[in-house]
C-alpha angles and dihedrals in degrees: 000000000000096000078066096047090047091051095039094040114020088167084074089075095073097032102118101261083230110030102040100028118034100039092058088045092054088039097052089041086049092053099057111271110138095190100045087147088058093039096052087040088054095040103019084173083078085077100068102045123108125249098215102045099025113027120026081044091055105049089049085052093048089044094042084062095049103256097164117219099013093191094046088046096048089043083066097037107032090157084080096068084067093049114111104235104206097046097036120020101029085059099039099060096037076057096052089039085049094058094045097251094110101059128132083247097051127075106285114259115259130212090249088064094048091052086051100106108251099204084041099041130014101029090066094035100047087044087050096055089044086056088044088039092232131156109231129205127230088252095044100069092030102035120022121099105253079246095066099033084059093051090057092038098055096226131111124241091255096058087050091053095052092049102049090046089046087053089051089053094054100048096050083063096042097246101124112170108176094128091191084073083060090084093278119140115225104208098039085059097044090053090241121164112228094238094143142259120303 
């Protein structure tokens, strides 16, 4: 739907047809997506990336973790395509390895758990299981409503909440204190079996 991609990404309308179009559209097709219409009428700033220093980076990256079936993954999950690599999904998933749920021996990552904010989402949660001593899963902290996570956590919405806002805080003044990103392994420390996710 052009009328979308116009309203979404204006700047497409003075992208170079050849240059800033096609080739992305090749690119993308080439690497493997099946519904490249869908995906650029559900994320028309994909449009406007560069091959060379967005998105051939990206899908290495992607491939060099694991993710099986990049084109089929980013079909599902187009959003990752605008995701800055170096300041959301590198970390993310040095955050996820650091905590012992991206391992050869765990479930793959998927493209749902990269888009899962990592500042909004697995930081706290992650933080909160470490205060419970609880071992998460992978799609405990990426995919689970706040609601259920709650539920296995043992905490209530509010606590979250405050936690999550508390961590922001912190972070806006550089004193991040979560000490599992300091190379500690959750569930080895909380004496989990690595039985998988659930």
């Amino acid at each position: 739907d052009v009328r979308r991609v116009v309203r979404v990404q204006p700047a497409a309308l003075g992208l170079s047809v050849l240059a800033k179009i096609e080739h992305p559209i090749a690119y993308l097709a080439e690497e493997g997506m099946r519904e490249v219409p869908r995906v650029l009428s559900r994320q028309p700033a994909v449009l406007s990336l560069s091959i060379e220093s967005n998105l051939r980076p990206k899908l290495y990256y992607l491939r060099s973790i694991g993710m099986g079936d990049v084109g089929r993954q980013l079909d599902a999950n187009p959003g990752l395509l605008t995701i800055s690599l170096d300041a959301n999904i590198r970390p993310t998933v040095e955050v996820l390895t650091a905590a012992g749920l991206v391992a050869s021996n765990k479930p793959p990552l998927r493209s749902r758990h990269l888009c899962a904010s990592l500042k909004r989402r697995i930081e706290p949660r992650l933080q909160m299981c470490t205060q419970k001593r609880i071992a998460p899963t992978l799609s405990d902290l990426t995919l689970s409503s706040d609601a259920k996570f709650c539920t296995k956590a043992g905490c209530t919405l509010a606590e979250l909440h405050v936690l999550r806002d508390r961590l922001a805080t912190e972070q806006q003044g550089g004193g991040l204190l979560l000490s599992w990103r300091e190379g500690v392994d959750l569930l080895e420390m909380l004496g989990a079996d690595d039985g998988g996710e659930s």
